[in-house]
N, C-alpha and C positions, 0 to 999 in steps of 0.2 A: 379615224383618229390617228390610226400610222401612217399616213400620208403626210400629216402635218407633222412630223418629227423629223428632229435635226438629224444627221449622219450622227451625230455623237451619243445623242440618246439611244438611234440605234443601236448602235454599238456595245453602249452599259447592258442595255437588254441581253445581246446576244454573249455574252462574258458572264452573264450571270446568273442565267438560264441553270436547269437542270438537264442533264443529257442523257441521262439514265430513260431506256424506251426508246429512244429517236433511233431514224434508221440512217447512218453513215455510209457516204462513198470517201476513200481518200485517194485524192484530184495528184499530192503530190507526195513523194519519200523519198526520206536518203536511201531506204531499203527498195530499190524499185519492183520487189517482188509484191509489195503488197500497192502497188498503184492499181486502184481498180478495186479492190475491195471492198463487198461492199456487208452492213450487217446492223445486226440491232447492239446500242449500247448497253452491257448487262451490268457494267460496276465499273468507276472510275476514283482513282485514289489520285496525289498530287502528281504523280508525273504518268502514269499507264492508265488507257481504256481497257476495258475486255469486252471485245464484240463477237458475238455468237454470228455467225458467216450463213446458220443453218446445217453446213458437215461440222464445223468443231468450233471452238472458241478458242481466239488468238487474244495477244496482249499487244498494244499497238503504244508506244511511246509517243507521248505529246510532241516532245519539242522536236519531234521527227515529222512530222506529216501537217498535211492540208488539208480536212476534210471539207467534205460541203453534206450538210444537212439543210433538207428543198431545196432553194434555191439561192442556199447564203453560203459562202466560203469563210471558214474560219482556220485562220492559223496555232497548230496546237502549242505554237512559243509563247500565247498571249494567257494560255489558261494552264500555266506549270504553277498552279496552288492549290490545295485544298479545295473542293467543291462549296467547301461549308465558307473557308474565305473571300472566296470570289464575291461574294454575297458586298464585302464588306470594300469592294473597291473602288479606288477614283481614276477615272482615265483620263491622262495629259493632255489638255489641247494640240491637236498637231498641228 
C-alpha cells in the first residue's frame, strides 16, 4: 500500500507521526557538536526533543537539526509545533 503513495502523502504521514520511542541520528546542525548523535526520543514539546544518547539525555532544538529516523530524513524547521497540532496540518503543494 506505501508504494502506491504520492511524495505528499508521504510526507503528511511523516509530520505527523508520533516520535516519542523512535531511535534518532541527527545527519546535520548549527551546533556541529551533536552531528552524529544518536538516541531514543524520550519527550518532545514545540520547539525541543530530549533524547536519552544511553550516557545522559540531551535537549536537541528543532529548528536546528536534520535528523533521519530509518531511513527517512526529516527537517526539524517543519515540525516547530506542538505534537498534538501537527496532527491537525495541511501541507502546501510544492
Amino acid at each position: 500500500m506505501l508504494d502506491n503513495m504520492t511524495d505528499q502523502m508521504k510526507k503528511i504521514i511523516s509530520l505527523t507521526q508520533c516520535f516519542i520511542g523512535k531511535k534518532m541520528i541527527v545527519v546535520e546542525s548549527k551546533n556541529n557538536s551533536f552531528i552524529g548523535t544518536e538516541g531514543i526520543i524520550i519527550d518532545e514539546t514545540k520547539n525541543l526533543f530530549k533524547v536519552d544518547t544511553g550516557k545522559k539525555t540531551i535537549s536537541l532544538i528543532k529548528n536546528n537539526i536534520i535528523f533521519k529516523i530509518g531511513s527517512e530524513l526529516i527537517n526539524g524547521d517543519s515540525l516547530s509545533k506542538n505534537p498534538e497540532d501537527r496532527i491537525k496540518m495541511r501541507i502546501k503543494n510544492e
